[in-house]
MARKOL-331676 format. One record per residue (C-alpha): x, y, z negated. Coordinates in steps of 0.1 Angstrom, whole numbers, plus 5000, padded with zeros to 4 digits. Example, Ala and Ser with C-alpha at 12.3 -4.5 7.8 and 13.67 -1.06 7.14 Angstrom:
    xx    yy    zz
  5123  4955  4922
  5137  4989  4929
//
This chain:
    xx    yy    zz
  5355  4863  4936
  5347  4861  4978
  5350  4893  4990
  5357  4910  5020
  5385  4930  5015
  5414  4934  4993
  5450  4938  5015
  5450  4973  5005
  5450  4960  4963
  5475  4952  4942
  5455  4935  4915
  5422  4917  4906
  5398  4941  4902
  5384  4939  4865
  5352  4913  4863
  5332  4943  4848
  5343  4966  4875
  5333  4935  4897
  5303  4927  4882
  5290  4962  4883
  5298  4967  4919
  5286  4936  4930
  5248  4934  4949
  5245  4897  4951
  5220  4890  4923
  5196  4916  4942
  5208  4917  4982
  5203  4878  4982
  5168  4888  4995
  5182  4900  5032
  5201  4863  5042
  5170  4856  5063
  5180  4892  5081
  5217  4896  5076
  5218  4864  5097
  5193  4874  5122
  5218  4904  5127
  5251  4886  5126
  5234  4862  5154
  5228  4893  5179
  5259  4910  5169
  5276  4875  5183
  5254  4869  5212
  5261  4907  5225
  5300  4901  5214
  5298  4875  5237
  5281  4891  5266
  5309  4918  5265
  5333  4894  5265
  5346  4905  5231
  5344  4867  5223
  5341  4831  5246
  5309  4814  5250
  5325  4788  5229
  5333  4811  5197
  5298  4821  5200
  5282  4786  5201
  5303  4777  5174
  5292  4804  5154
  5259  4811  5158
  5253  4767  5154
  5266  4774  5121
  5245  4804  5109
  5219  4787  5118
  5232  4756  5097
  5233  4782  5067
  5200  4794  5072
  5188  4758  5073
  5204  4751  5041
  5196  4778  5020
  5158  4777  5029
  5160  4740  5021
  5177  4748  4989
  5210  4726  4999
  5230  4759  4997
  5226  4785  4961
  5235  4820  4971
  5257  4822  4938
  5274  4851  4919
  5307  4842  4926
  5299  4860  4959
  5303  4902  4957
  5269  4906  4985
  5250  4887  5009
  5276  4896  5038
  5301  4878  5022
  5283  4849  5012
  5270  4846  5050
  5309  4846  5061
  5326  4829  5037
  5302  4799  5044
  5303  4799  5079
  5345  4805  5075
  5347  4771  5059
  5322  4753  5078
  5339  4763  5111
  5370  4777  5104
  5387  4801  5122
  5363  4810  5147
  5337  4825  5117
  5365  4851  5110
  5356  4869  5142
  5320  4870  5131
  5328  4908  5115
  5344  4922  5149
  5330  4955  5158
  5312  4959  5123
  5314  4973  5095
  5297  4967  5063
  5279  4998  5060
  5260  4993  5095
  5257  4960  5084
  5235  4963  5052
  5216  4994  5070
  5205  4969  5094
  5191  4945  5069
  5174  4970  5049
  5155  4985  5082
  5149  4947  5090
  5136  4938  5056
  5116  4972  5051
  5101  4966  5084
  5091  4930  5081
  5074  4935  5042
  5059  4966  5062
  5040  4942  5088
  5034  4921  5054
  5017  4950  5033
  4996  4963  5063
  4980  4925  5065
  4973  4926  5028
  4958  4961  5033
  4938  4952  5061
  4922  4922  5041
  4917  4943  5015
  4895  4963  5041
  4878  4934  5052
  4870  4926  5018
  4856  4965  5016
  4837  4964  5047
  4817  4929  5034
  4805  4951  5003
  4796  4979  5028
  4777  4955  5049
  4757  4941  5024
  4746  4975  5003
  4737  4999  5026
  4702  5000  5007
  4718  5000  4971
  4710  5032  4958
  4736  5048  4931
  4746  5078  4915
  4771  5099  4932
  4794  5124  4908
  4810  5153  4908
  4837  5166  4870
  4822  5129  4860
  4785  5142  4857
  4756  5123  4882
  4756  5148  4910
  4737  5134  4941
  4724  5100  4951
  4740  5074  4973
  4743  5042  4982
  4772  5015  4972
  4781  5010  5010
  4786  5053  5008
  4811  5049  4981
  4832  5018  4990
  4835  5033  5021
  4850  5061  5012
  4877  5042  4997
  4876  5022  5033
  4887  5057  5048
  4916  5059  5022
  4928  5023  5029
  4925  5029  5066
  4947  5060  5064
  4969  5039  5043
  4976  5019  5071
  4981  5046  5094
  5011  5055  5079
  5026  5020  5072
  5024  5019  5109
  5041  5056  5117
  5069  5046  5094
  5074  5018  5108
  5078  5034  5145
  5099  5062  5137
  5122  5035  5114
  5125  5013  5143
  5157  5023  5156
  5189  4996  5158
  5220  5015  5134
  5242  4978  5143
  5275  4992  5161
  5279  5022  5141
  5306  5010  5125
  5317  5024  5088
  5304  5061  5102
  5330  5066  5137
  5316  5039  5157
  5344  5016  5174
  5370  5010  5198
  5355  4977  5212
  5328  4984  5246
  5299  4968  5224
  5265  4971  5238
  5244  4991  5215
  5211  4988  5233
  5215  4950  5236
  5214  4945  5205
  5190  4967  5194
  5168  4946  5221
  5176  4912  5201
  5166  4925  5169
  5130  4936  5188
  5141  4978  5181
  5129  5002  5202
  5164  5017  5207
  5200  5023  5192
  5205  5050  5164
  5219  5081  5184
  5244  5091  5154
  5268  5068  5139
  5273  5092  5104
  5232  5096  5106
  5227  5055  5110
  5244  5042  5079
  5237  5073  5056
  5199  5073  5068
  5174  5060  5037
  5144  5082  5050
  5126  5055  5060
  5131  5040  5024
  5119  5070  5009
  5087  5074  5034
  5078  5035  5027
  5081  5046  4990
  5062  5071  4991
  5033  5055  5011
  5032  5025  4985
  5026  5054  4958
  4996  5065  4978
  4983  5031  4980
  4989  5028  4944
  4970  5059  4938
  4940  5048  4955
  4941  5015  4939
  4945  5032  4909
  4917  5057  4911
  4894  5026  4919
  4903  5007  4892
  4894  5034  4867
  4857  5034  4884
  4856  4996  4881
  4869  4999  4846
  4845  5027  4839
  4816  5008  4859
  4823  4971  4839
  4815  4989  4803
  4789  4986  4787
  4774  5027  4794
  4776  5021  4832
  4768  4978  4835
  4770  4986  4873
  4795  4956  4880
  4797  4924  4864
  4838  4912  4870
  4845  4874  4878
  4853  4854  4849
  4886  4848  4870
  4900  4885  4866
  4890  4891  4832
  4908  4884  4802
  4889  4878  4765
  4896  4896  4727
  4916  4873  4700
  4893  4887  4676
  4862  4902  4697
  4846  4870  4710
  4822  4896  4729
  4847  4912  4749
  4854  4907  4790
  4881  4929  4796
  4889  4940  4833
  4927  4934  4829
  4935  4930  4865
  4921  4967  4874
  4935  4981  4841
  4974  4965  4851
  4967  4980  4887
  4963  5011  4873
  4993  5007  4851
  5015  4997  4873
  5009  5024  4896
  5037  5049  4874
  5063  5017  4882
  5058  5027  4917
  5057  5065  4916
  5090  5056  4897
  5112  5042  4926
  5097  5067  4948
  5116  5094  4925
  5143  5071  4921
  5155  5072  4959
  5146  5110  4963
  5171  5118  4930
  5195  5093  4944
  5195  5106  4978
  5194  5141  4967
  5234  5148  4965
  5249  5124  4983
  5276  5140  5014
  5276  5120  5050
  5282  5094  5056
  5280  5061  5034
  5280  5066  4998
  5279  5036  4969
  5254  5054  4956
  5230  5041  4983
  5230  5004  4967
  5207  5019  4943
  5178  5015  4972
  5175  4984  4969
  5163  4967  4935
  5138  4994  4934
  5126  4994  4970
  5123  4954  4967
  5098  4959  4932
  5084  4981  4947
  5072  4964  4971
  5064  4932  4953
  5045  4952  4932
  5019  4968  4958
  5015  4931  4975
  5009  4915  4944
  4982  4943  4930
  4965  4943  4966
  4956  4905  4965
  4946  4903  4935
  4928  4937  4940
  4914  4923  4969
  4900  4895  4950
  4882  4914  4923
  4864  4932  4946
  4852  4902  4969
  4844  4883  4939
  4821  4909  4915
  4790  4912  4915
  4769  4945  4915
  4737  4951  4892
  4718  4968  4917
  4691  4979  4893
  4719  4994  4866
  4729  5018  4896
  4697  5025  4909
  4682  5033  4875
  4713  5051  4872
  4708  5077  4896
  4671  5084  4886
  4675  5090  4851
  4710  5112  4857
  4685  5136  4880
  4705  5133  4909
  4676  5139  4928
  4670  5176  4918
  4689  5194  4943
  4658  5175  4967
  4632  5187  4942
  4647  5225  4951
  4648  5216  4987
  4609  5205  4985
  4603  5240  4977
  4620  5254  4999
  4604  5241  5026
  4571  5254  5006
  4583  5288  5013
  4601  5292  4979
  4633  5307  4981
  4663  5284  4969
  4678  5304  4939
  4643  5306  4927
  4637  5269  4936
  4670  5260  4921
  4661  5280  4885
  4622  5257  4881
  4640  5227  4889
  4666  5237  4861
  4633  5242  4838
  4620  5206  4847
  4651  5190  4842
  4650  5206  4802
  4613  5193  4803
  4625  5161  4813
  4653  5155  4786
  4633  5170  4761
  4608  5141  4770
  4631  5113  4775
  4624  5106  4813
  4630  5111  4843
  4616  5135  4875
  4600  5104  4893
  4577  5098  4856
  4574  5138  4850
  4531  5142  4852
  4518  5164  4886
  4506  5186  4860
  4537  5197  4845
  4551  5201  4881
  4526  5226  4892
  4527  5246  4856
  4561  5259  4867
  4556  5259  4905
  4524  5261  4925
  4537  5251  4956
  4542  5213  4942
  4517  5187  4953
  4517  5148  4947
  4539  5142  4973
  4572  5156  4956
  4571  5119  4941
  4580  5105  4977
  4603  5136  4983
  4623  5128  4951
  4625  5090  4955
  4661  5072  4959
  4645  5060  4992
  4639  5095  5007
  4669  5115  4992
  4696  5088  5008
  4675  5082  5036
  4672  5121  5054
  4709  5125  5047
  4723  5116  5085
  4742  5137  5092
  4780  5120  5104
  4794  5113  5070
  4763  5112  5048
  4747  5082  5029
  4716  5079  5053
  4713  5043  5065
  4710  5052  5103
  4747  5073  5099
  4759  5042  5077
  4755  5019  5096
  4770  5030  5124
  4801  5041  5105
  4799  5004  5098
  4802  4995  5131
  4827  5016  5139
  4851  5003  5110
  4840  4968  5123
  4854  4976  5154
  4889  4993  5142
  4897  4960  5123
  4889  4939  5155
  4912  4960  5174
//
């Protein structure tokens, strides 16, 4: 069992005991970053004179020989190791001898694995923003292409007002865009260096805090030693974006689910993200937007995880805090995974323009114009608003729609109709005189389009 400590103990520590403590099978993930860190820990230990030139060549040559080898799969990161930290020095111990026992000078390993955490979180950070902004791209190609594809808009689930496709996916553009904005605020506030702060005191030896911090591309040095290797807030904020995400994801599978059966038949889902029936050789199920959806609650779940874990524990380091990890890590895979293949659902359905369209005429989402045509005919709008009421009962007693209800029947209720309501009610009109910032008129659409077109650019 390689470990790094043990002059205090009597005894073998019990393999279960071991087992259970150990973080190998999970922290394996950081050796890209734990020797990232050790490297800057040794070139700043060097530039303080803390060690030679020489020690420092000789090391860093051979964590970069380990690096080489485990990528190339000539080293296994084994169990037999307790964590990734000793893995890392126990190699480079017997591949250089002596020399790789100074690697752990001035460190501790509590500021240690807070550094690779903040180095892992913040490179799958930089990761998960590029899958979100393709997913945007992806969004903005749908927006592009249907700012004339008229659908219903709802409100409680019931057709409420018409809009168009582009309208709609963009809201969700709005929600994927915010998503992004606070991947990137996490990802400033997290960037601070906690290397150097030791178990919780700091240390005796003159390291240079800010050098480091510089190597490992941080905007500065933590200012509190207790605060840098006790501080998971960042894991916790990360967490709790990814839920968001996951909600939003969520929320738009269930219209795509809702949208692919047979009631709505406003999308038809590529062959490539739908699954079949064993025994219902009609079926095309949408099972990539229905295991997005699921999956969602696995993420909510490590968000209240950490917060539960984090809840009770005193300064400064606590074992507790190896629970971050595992969770964090699925987490994570989790959201990239569902965002690809989210991303490629979308790009790759198509859309029944004429289902939608159709849609929105028969669900009367154009009655709230109908009122608005009389207002402008002098009628006042809770009287406008109680015919229109009346027509729409004609109109389901009947079995159509406003746009096929007779002139006749129009005027037998209200006067002030003429032939024209027809134009004043049509999908065209109702999308097109809504401009206002915001609104589903193509004029106001497409320059939100533009606008989105050039915050991806940027």
């Amino acid at each position: 069992m390689a470990q790094l400590w043990g002059g205090r103990f009597t005894k073998e520590t019990d393999k279960l005991v071991y087992n259970f403590n150990a973080s190998i099978s999970f922290d394996r993930k950081f050796y890209e970053q734990d020797i990232r860190g050790s490297k800057a820990h040794v070139a700043m230990l060097a530039r303080q004179g803390i060690l030679t030139e020489e020690e420092k060549e000789k090391i860093t040559e051979g964590l970069d020989g380990i690096l080489a080898d485990v990528k190339e799969g000539k080293l296994a990161i084994t169990s037999e190791y307790e964590d990734i930290h000793s893995f890392v020095e126990a190699n480079l111990i017997d591949r250089i001898g002596d020399a790789g026992k100074k690697l752990h000078t001035g460190r501790s390993r509590n500021d240690q694995v807070a550094l690779d955490m903040k180095l892992y979180v913040r490179d799958e950070i930089d990761a998960i923003d590029a899958e979100v902004k393709a997913l945007l791209e992806a969004l903005l190609k749908i927006m592009e292409e249907n700012v004339h594809t008229y659908m219903p808009g709802f409100t409680h689930l019931q057709k409420a007002q018409p809009v168009t496709l582009a309208h709609h996916v963009g809201a969700y553009f709005e929600m994927f865009r915010r998503d992004r904005g606070r991947l990137q605020d996490i990802r400033k506030r997290m960037n601070t260096c906690p290397l150097g702060a030791g178990a919780l005191a700091g240390t005796t030896y003159p390291l240079d805090r800010e050098y480091t911090a510089e190597l490992l591309g941080f905007d500065e040095a933590t200012r509190n030693s207790m605060d840098s290797v006790s501080d998971r807030d960042y894991v916790i904020e990360l967490l709790s974006a990814l839920s968001t995400i996951m909600m939003h994801l969520s929320r738009f599978s269930e219209e795509i689910i809702l949208w692919n059966s047979n009631e709505y038949r406003f999308v038809e889902i590529d062959d490539a993200y739908s699954t079949g029936s064993s025994i219902m050789p009609q079926k095309k199920n949408p099972d990539i937007a229905e295991l997005v959806r699921g999956k969602t609650g696995r993420v909510y779940g490590a968000l209240v995880s950490i917060l539960t874990t984090m809840k009770g524990i005193p300064l400064a380091y606590n074992k507790d805090m190896q629970e971050d990890k595992e969770l964090t890590f699925d987490a994570i895979d989790t959201v990239k995974g569902c965002l690809a293949l989210f991303g490629g659902m979308v790009s790759t359905m198509q859309f029944r323009k004429e289902n939608m369209e159709a849609s929105a005429k028969n669900g009367f989402t154009n009655a709230t114009d109908a009122a608005d045509y009389l207002v402008n005919h002098g009628v006042p709008f809770r009287d406008a608003h109680g015919i229109v009421g009346q027509l729409v009962l004609k109109c389901i007693d009947q079995g159509i729609s406003l746009d096929e209800l007779p002139l006749e029947e129009y005027k037998a209720l209200c006067p002030a109709f003429e032939a024209d309501i027809y134009d004043a009610i049509s999908m065209k009109t109702c999308v097109e005189k809504r401009n206002t910032l915001g609104a589903p008129g193509p004029k106001v659409m497409e320059q939100v389009i533009a606008q989105c077109r050039d915050y991806l650019e940027r």
